[in-house]
N, C-alpha and C positions, 0 to 999 in steps of 0.2 A: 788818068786814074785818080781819084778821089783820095783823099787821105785816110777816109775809112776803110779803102779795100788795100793801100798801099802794103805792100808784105814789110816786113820788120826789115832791120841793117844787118846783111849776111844771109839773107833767109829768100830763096828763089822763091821765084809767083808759082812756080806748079807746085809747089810741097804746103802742104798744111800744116800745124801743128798738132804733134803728137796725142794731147787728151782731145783733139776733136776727130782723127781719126780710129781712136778707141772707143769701143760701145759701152758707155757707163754701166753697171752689176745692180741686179736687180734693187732696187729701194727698199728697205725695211718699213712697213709701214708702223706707223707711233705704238707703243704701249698699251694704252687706253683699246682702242681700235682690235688687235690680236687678243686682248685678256676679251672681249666679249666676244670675237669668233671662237675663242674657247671656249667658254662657258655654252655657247651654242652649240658647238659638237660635243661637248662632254655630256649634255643632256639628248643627244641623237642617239649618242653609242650607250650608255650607262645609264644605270638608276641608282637614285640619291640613297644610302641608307643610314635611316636614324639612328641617330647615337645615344644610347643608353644615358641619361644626364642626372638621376636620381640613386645613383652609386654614390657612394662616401666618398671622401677627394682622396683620399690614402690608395683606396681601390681604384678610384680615375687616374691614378697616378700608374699602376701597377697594370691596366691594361693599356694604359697608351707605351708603359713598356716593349709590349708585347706585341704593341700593334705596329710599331715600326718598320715600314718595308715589308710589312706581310699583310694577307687578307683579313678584311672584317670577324668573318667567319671562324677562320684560322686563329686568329687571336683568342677570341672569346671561349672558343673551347677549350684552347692551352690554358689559360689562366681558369678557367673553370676547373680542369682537372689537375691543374698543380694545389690549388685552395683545399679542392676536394681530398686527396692523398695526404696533406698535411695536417698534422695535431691542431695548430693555430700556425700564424705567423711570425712567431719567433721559432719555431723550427725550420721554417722557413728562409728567414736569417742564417743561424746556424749552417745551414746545408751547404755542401761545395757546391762549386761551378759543374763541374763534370755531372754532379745527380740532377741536379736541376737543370740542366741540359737533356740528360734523358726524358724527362718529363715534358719536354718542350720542343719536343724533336719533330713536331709538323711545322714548325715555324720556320721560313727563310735561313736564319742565322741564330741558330738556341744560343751557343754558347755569349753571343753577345747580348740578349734578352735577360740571360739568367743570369749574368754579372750586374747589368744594369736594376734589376731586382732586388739583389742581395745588397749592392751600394744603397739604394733608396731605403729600405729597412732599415740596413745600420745606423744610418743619417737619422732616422728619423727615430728611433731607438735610444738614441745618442742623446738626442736633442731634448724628449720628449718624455722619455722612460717608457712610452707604451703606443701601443702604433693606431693612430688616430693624429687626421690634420685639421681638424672641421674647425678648431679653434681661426683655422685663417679664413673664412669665410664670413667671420666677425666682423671682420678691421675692410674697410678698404679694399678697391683692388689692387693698389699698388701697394699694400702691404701684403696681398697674397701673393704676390708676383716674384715679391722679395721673400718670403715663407718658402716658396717653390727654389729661389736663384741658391741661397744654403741648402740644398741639400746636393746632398754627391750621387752620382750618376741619373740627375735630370738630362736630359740633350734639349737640345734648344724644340725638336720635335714636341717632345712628350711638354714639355714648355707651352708650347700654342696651341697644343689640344688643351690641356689641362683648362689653360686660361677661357678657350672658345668654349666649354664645354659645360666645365664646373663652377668656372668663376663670373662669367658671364661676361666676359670680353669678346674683343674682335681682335684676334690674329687666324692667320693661315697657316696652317703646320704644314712646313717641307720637310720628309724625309729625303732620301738618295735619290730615290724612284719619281719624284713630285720636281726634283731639283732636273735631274735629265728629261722628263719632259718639256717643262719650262724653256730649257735653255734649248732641245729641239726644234721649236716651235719661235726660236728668235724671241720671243720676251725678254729673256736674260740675258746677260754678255756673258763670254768667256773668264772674267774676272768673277762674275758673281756667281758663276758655276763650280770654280775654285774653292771659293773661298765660303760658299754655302749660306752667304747673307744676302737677303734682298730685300732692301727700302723701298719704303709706300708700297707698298701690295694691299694692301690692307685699303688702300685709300680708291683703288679700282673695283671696288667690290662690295658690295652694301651692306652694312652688316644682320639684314635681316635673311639675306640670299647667302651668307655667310658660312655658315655649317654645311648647307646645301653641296655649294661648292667644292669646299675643302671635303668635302665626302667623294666627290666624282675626281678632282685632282688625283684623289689616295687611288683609285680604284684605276685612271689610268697610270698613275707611276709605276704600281705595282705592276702592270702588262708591258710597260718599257722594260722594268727589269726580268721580269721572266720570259715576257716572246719578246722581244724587242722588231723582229723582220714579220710580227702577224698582220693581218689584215685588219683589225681596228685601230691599232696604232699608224698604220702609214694612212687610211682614210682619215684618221681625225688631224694628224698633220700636214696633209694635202689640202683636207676644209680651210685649216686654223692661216697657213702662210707658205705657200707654194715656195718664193722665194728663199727660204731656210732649207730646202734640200740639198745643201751642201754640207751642212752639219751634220746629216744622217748618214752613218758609217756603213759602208757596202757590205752586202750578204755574207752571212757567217763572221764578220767581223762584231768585235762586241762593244759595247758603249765604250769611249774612253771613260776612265775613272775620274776624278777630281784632282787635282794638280794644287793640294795649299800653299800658299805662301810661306818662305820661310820666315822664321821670328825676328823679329824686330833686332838690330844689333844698337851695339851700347849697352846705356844705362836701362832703358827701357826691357830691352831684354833680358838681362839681367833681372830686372826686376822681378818679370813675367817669370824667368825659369824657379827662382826663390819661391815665389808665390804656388806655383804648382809642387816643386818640392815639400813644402809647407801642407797643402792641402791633402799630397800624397800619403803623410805620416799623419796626418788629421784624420784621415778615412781608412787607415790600416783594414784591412781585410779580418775577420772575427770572426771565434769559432774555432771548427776543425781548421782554418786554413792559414787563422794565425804561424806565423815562425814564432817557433820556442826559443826566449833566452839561451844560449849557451850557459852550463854552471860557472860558478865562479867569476864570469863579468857582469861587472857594474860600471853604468860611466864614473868617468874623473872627476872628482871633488873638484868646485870652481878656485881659481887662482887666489892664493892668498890665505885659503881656510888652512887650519891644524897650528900645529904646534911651528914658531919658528925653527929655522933650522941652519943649519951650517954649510960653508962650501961643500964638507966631505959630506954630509947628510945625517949627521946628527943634530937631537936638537942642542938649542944653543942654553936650554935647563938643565941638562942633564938628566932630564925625566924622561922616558920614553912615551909618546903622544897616545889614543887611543887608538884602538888597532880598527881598522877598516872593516867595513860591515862588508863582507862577502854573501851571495843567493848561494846557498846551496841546493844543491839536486832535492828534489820531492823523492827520494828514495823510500819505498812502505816498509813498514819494519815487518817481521816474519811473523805471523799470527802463533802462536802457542795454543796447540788442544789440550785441554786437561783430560788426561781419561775419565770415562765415566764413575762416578765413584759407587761402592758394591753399596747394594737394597739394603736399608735398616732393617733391623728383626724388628719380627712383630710383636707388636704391648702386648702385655697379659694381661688377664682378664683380671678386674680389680675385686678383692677379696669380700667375701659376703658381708655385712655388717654386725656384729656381736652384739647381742640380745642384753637390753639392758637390765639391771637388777630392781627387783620392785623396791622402791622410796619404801621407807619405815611411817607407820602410821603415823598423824600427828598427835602429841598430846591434847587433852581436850584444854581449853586456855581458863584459867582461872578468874573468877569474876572481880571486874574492878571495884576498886573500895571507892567510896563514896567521900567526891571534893570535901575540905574544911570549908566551912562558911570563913567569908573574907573578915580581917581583923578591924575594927574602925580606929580610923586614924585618932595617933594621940596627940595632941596640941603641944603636952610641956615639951614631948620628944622631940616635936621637931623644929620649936622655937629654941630648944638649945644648939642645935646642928646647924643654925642659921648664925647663932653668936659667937660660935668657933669661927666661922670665914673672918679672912682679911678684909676691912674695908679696900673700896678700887680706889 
């Protein structure tokens, strides 16, 4: 026997080794490879439909709200008839969760569209004083991107619409629906289905075929989440990679959900929780839905302010310090009616006017008497009047 067929030390010649008597599990084929059998069955099963791109970014903002996990169709008339119902957009704002959910009640999930709305307003409210974002269509796209990352209740969705659409970039928006196909279909791993991020997608995908795409993903997500067991979801994942039918959960069973990672421990996390803290009382909710102060608190004067003071808690002047600025209650004071006061009498008629007495004739005037001729002047007279003055 050969030393290549030799069986190992301890290991009889009739037994083989274990992974050669095991059939190896079907092979994933590469990434590249599965993203274009998808785009081929996505364009068998579904037609592309164009996106609206000559909307204001504020508004691009406001229907990729709305488009998340729910249809093209669907969207566009929710957000058409919440616009339509409303004064403008700061009543909009205003409005609670609960109305603007009735308003939006053909959509997948209103009450999460209509929070994600109302955060986007105030943010931009906030920021801005009045609700227009065309200013970031100025600068760069990576200064719209950043324009887009401050504002509160973006999701990374409405993020890569916004950018594909309005800004003129190439990203692929995944919502829920986009994310369970994906990972169906073995594209994804179980990590990136988790955790709802995925690297280079963008880079399998052209970005002139781009919107295309990301139009026909949307259109099968959405049928993942709602039939999940129909017949164009298991034909396009049957085309796209036979070998991922293990991933596809048995009849009447329903997608598993996403599984996030928990938060970073340490300092890191820490950090992380701070920062969300931070941004949670940065975007307080406004309007009806603010909490009202309680009366009479106010936070604690920082350390060190007022008057010094003593162990027992006087101060150490003997002055008494100033006293504390307390909110008082908006209590309205009681309006006071004056009664009506009674009707003036009425003027009298003002009296006739009294007839004037006739003027007395005049006298006839008597004739004037006739000037004196002027005197000629006398010389002695007034060369003496001259000799009187003082010399100057």
């Amino acid at each position: 026997m050969s030393a290549a067929k030799r069986p190992a030390k301890g290991q009889s010649a009739g037994k083989q080794p274990a992974a050669e008597t095991k059939s190896a599990g079907p092979k994933m084929p590469p990434r590249p490879q599965l993203m274009t059998r998808l785009h081929k069955a996505l364009k068998a099963a579904y037609k592309p439909q164009p996106t609206n791109t000559s909307r204001p970014l504020l508004e691009q903002v406001l229907y990729a709200c709305c488009l998340e996990n729910a249809p093209a169709d669907v969207a566009e008339k929710a957000l058409a008839r919440l616009v339509g119902t409303a004064f403008d957009l700061n009543e909009v704002r205003v409005t609670t969760v609960a109305e603007l959910s009735e308003s939006l009640q053909d959509l997948p999930d209103p009450a999460r569209a209509a929070l994600a709305l109302r955060r986007v307003l105030q943010s931009v409210f906030e920021s801005t004083y009045n609700f227009s974002l065309e200013h970031a269509k100025k600068h760069s796209l990576a200064h719209g991107i950043k324009t887009l990352e401050h504002l509160h209740g973006v999701s990374p969705f409405v993020m890569a619409h916004v950018v594909s659409t309005a800004l003129g970039g190439h990203l692929i928006p995944l919502d829920q629906g986009a994310l369970a196909g994906l990972f169906l279909t073995g594209i994804i791993s179980q990590q990136e289905y988790d955790s709802g991020k995925v690297t280079g997608l963008e880079r399998l995908v052209p970005k002139k075929a781009g919107q295309e795409f990301a139009s026909l993903l949307h259109q099968f997500g959405v049928d993942c989440l709602a039939n999940l067991h129909g017949a164009t979801v298991k034909k396009v994942l049957q085309s796209v990679n036979p070998a991922a039918k293990d991933r596809f959960p048995k009849r009447g069973e329903p997608l598993p959900a996403p599984n996030p990672p928990p938060a970073p421990a340490g300092k890191e996390g820490q950090r992380a929780a701070e920062a969300a803290r931070q941004a949670a009382e940065e975007h307080r909710p406004a309007g009806p839905q603010a909490a009202a102060r309680p009366a009479g608190k106010t936070p604690l004067p920082p350390a060190g302010s007022g008057p010094k003071r003593t162990a027992d808690g006087k101060t150490a002047s003997g002055k008494p310090g100033p006293k504390p600025f307390v909110v008082k209650p908006n209590i309205g004071k009681p309006i006071t009616i004056k009664p009506p006061s009674p009707p003036a009498p009425p003027a009298k008629a003002p009296a006739p006017p009294a007839a004037k007495k006739p003027l007395p004739a005049k006298k006839p005037e008597k004739p004037a008497k006739a000037a004196r001729p002027a005197a000629k002047p006398n010389g002695k007279r007034h060369s003496a009047q001259l000799a009187k003055k003082k010399p100057r």
